[in-house]
C-alpha positions in Angstrom: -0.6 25.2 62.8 2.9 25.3 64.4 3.3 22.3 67.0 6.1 21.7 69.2 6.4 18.7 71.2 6.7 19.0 75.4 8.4 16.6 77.2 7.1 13.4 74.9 3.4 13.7 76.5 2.1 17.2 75.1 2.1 19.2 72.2 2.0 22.9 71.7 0.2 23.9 68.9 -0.5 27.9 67.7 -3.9 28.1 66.2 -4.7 29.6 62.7 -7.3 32.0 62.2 -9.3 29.2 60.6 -8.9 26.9 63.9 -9.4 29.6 65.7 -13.0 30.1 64.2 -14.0 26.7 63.4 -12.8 26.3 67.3 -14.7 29.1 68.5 -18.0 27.9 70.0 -16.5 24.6 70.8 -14.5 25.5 74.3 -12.1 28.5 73.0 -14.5 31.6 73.5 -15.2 30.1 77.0 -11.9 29.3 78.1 -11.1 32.7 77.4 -14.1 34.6 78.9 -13.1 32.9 82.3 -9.7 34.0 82.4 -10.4 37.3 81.4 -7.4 39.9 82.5 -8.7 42.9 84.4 -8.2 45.5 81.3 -11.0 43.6 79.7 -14.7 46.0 80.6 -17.1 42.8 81.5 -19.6 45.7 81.1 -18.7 45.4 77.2 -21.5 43.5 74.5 -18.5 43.7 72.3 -15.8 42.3 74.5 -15.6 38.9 73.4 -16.6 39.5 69.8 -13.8 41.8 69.6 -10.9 39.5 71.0 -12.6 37.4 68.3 -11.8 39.9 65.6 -8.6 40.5 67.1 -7.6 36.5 66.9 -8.6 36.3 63.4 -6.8 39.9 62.3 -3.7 38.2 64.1 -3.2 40.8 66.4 -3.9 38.3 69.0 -2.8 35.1 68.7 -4.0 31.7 70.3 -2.0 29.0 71.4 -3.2 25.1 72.7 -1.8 22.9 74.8 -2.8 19.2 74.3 -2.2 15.9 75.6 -4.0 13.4 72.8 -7.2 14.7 71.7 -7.8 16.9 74.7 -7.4 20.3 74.9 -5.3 21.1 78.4 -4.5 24.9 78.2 -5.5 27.2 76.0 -3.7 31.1 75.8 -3.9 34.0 74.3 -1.4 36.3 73.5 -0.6 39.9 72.1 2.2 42.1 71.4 1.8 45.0 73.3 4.0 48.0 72.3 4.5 51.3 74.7 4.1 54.4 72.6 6.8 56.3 73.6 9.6 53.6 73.9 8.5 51.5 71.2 9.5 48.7 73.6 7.7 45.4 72.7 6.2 43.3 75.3 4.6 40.0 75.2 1.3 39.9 77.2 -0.2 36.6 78.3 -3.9 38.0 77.5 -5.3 35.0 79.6 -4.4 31.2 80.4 -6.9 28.7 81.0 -5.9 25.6 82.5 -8.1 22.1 82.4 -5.6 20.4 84.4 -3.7 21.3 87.0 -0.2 22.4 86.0 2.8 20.9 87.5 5.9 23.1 88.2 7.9 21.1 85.5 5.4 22.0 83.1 5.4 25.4 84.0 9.1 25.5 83.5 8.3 24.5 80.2 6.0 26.7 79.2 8.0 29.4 80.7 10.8 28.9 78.2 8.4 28.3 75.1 6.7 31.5 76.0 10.5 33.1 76.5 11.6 31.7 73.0 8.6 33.1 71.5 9.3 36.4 72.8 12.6 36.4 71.3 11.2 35.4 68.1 9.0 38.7 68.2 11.6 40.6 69.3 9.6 41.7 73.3 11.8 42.5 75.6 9.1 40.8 78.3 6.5 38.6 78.9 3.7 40.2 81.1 0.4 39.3 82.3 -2.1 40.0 85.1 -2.5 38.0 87.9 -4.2 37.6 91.5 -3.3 34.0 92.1 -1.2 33.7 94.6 0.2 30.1 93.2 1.2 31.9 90.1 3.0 34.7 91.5 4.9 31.5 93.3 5.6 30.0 90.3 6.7 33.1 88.3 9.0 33.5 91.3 10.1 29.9 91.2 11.5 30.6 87.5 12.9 33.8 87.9 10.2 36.0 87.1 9.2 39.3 88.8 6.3 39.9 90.9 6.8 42.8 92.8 4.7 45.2 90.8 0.7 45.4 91.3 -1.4 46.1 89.0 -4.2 48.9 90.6 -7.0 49.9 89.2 -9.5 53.0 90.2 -13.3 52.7 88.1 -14.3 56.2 86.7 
């Protein structure tokens, strides 16, 4: 487990494959379930074992923000690389909150997520949004939100 401490009060910690599992049934599969992006088919059986499998295979990765004993965010994350580019991006998979995050915090997280990036070589972080509040905060650190993502069933 990598932890990093934020601001004296919280720490940052990315999850092992082990944690991940033993952590599964406790809070994590749910967490994640709720903040589900939009790519995800709620139609699937297999959805949530398969982000599973991905977590444990580490081509997801989970990361934990706590404050004590207590679990305050949980996300998920995964390198996502365009085909014919080859340029890497980081996608914030989904972020669930058990608190309400303060801009300051956000800040934070912003340049842990950043520095994480860099350390994987992405040349973005994206994610998926419809919160108006986060688009606001993205905008308040310099992040991006005029694109959409749209989305036609077939």
């Amino acid at each position: 487990m990598e932890i990093k401490d934020i601001k004296d009060q919280y720490q940052l910690a990315r999850l092992t494959p082990d944690q991940v599992s033993e952590q599964w049934e406790d809070g994590i599969k749910d967490a994640i379930e709720y903040a589900l992006p939009p790519l995800a088919s709620y139609e699937s059986p297999d959805r949530m074992g398969n982000i599973f499998t991905s977590l444990l295979s580490g081509e997801m990765v989970c990361w934990t923000i706590w404050k004590e004993e207590d679990i305050c965010i949980i996300a998920t994350l995964q390198i996502l690389i365009d085909g014919a580019s080859q340029t890497r991006n980081l996608l914030v998979y989904s972020l669930y909150s058990y608190m309400t995050i303060t801009l300051d915090m956000w800040g934070t997280l912003v340049k842990l997520l950043t520095a994480f990036a860099r350390e994987q070589k992405c040349s973005k972080i994206i994610a998926y949004t419809n919160v108006e509040r986060i688009k606001e905060i993205i905008l308040s650190v310099g992040g991006d939100t005029s694109y959409s993502f749209i989305s036609l069933e077939v």
